[in-house]
Structures are given as structure tokens and as C-alpha cells.
N, C-alpha and C positions, 0 to 999 in steps of 0.2 A: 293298388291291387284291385282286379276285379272280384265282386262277391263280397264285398265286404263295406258296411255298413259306414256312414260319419258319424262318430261320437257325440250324440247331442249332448250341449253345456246344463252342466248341473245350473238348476233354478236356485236361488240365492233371492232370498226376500226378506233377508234380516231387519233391513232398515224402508220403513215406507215410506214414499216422494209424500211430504205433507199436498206440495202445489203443485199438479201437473200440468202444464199447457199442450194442448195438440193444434197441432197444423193439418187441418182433414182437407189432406191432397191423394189428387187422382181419380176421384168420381167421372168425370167425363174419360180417361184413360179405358176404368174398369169397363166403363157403359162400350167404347168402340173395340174393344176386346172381344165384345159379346157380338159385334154386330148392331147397337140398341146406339136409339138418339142419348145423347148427353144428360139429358134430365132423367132419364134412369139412373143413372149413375150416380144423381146426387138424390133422386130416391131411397136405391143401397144403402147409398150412405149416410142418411137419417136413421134409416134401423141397427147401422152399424154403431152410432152412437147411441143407441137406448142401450144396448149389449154392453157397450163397452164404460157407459153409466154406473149402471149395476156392478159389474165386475171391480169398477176404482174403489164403490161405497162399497164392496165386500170386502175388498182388500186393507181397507183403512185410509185412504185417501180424503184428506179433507175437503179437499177444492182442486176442478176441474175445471180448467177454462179450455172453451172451446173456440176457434177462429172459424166461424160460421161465412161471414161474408165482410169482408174488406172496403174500404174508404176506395180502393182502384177499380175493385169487381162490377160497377156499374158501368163500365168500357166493355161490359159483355153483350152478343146480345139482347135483343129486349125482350126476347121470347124466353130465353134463358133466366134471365135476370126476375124477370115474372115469376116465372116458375119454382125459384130459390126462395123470393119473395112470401113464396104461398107456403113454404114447407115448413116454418116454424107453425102454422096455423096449425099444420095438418099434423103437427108433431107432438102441439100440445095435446091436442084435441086427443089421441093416439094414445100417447105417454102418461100425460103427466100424470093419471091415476095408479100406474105402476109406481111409478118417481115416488107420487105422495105417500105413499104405502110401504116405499122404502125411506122413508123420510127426508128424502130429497129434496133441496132448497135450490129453486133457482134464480137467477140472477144475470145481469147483463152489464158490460160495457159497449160503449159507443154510439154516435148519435142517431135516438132512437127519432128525431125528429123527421128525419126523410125518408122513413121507413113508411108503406102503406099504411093507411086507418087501419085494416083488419089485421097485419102482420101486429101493430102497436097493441091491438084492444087482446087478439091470443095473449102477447107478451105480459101486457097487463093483468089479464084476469092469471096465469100461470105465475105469477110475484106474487100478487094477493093468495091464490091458494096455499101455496107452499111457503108462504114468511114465516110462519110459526116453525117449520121443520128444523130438526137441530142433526139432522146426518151430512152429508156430504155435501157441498155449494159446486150446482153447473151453473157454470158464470158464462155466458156466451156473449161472445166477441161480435158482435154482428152492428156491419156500417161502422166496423171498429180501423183507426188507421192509426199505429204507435207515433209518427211524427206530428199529428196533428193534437193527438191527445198531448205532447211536450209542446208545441206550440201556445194551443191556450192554458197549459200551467204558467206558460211565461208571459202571456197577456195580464193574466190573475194577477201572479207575481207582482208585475211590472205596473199597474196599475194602485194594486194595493201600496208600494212605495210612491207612487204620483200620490195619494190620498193623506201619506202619513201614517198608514196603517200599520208600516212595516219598515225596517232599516235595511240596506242593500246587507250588513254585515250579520242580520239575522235568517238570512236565507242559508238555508243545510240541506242537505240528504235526507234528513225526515220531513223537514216542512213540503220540500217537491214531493215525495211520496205524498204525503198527508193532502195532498192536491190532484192527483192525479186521479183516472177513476177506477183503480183497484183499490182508493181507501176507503171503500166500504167492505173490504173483507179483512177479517181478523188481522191483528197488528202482523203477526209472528208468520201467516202464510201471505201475506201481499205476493210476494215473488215467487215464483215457478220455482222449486227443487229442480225439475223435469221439463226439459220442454222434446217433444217429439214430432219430427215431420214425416208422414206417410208420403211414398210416390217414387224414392231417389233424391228428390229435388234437397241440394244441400245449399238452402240459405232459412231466412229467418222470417221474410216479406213483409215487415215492416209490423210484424209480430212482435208488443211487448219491451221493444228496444230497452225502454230502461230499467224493467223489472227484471228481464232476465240477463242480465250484466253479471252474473256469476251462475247461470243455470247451468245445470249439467244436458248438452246437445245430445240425443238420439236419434239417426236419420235411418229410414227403412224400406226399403224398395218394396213391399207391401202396402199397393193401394189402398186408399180408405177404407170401402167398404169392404173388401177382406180383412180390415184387421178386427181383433178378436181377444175375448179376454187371455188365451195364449202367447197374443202378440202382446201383449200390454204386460204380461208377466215378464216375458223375456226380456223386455226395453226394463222395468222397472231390475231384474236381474245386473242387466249391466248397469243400468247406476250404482248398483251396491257394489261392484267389483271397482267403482271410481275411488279418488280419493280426493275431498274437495277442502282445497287450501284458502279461499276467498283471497288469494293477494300473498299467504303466508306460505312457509314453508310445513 
């Protein structure tokens, strides 16, 4: 019927995602939307993550990982690739006095080795400031790729039994966690409750593979940097309307 409004869905925030993962897609989308080169877009979308920071550690949210830049994304551009490159810089430099102030802890997987001096030395001094904080953990994903992170667990692994160190019959689903490099956060939130991809795009890109083996999927045609603590309410809304079996009835 014309004149008449859609009913938006009642917010439901009973139960909070302890571990949320985001997929921050569509920055270059948002940017040629506007008419603006692609590095706008991932501009946006750094501010869109300070906002959307804030809004998880208000909500209760323990740990926040973010997929910054991928093990693939250096097949971009190298102007682009630069540019992404610089934004953690410009983000601590920006942020992380907000962050600290909310007592925000951050943190990184992935190999931090190939990442520029200056991109390492921001990430560095941003860990040393904020190790002491006991609010919320932004874990960022950055030069992060889930198959290569399960690749050298299995060199570890496989290595540590070449040694003697370990029996092939003691290898479990704790021990690979306890290898992997989300075990440095809390036992109980390693794995995603939530994982969330902004853009449409309904896959996973090689996000997390093995943590999020029971996560609850959220996919949102809501570019990255539009999304907002509204959007992040409603995605957390529909996890609570889920009902999550791990395998059970």
C-alpha cells in the first residue's frame, strides 16, 4: 500500500557477541559512489572504525577483530596498497588517545614482518600504550591470511613431532587453537560469536577459517564506511534472534 511506512524490527540486545569479527568491505565502492579516488574510501573507512570501536566497547563487546588488509591485498595497486599501508599510522596517531581513554586494548594478528618500518613502529608504540587497558581488545587483522596462519600451525605441529616434542595422538582442537595466532586472547573469546561482512559480498575471504567454524554469519549491503553504531546494533539484534546449536540439537 502507498503511504504507509515498513515496520522497523524491534532491537533485541539481550545477549552481547563476546567476539566479533568484521569484514570492512566496500571502501573503494563507497569512494566511486561519490565520484572520489579509491583511497577515500578507505579513508572513510578508518573513521568508520573509530565509531564503530567505541560503540562495541559501549555495548559490551570484548574483542573486536578487524580484517584490515589480507595476505592477497598486496595484488592491489601500489599506490593503493601505499596508501592502506600509511593508514594504520595515521590512525593511531588520530585514535588511539580516544581508544586509550576508553580503555581500549589493541592488538594484531598477522605477519607483521612485511609490513613497512613506519606502519610496524605506529603498531608498536599503539601495543606498548595500550597493554595495560582492560576494556575492549581491537585485534587487527592486518597482512593477516586464515590459510597461511593453519599452514604454519601445521609446520609447528609437524615439526614439534620430528623433535619428539609431541605424539601425533596428542594433537586436539585445543592444542591447534593454542597455536594459532588468536591465542593470545582470552581462552573463552578466541572465536568470533559474530562475524560480519559489509558490501553484499557473501563469502568469508579467507577470514578466520578456523575460529569461525561455528560463528554466527551477518552479511549487509552497507558499505563500510556507512556502517555505524545503528548498523552494528541491528547485526548484533539479529544474532540474538539466532539460535546456536554448535553441532547439537
Amino acid at each position: 500500500m502507498f503511504g504507509l511506512k515498513r515496520k522497523r524490527k524491534e532491537l533485541i540486545l539481550d545477549k552481547i557477541p563476546n567476539h566479533i569479527g568484521i569484514i570492512m568491505d566496500g571502501n573503494g565502492r563507497w569512494a566511486k559512489k561519490r565520484l572520489q579516488p579509491r583511497i577515500m574510501g578507505h579513508k572513510a573507512g578508518m573513521d568508520a572504525l573509530q565509531k564503530v570501536t567505541i560503540a562495541a566497547s559501549d555495548l559490551g563487546v570484548k574483542v573486536l577483530t578487524v580484517y584490515a588488509f589480507s595476505t592477497e591485498n598486496w595484488s592491489r595497486p601500489d599506490d593503493e596498497v601505499n596508501f592502506i599501508m600509511n593508514l594504520p599510522v595515521e590512525f593511531f596517531d588520530k585514535y588511539v588517545p580516544e581508544l586509550d581513554k576508553n580503555k581500549v586494548r589493541i592488538q594484531m594478528i598477522g605477519d607483521q614482518s612485511r609490513l613497512p618500518q613506519e606502519t610496524q613502529k605506529a603498531l608498536e608504540k599503539a601495543l606498548e600504550q595500550t597493554k595495560h587497558n582492560s576494556g575492549l581488545i581491537l585485534n587487527f587483522a592486518l597482512n593477516y591470511g586464515g590459510r597461511a596462519e593453519l599452514v604454519d600451525t601445521m609446520r609447528e605441529l609437524a615439526q614439534d613431532v620430528l623433535d619428539a616434542r609431541l605424539n601425533p595422538g596428542d594433537i586436539t582442537e585445543d592444542l591447534i587453537s593454542g597455536h594459532l595466532m588468536t591465542s593470545h586472547l582470552p581462552y573463552l573469546y578466541r572465536d568470533p560469536d559474530l562475524v560480519i561482512r559489509t558490501s553484499g559480498e557473501l563469502r568469508l575471504s579467507n577470514f578466520l577459517p578456523w575460529q569461525s567454524a561455528y560463528s554466527e554469519l551477518y552479511f549487509t549491503d552497507t558499505l563500510w564506511p556507512d556502517f555505524d553504531q545503528q548498523a552494528l546494533k541491528e547485526a548484533i539484534s539479529d544474532y540474538n534472534r539466532r539460535h546456536r546449536r554448535f553441532g547439537g540439537l
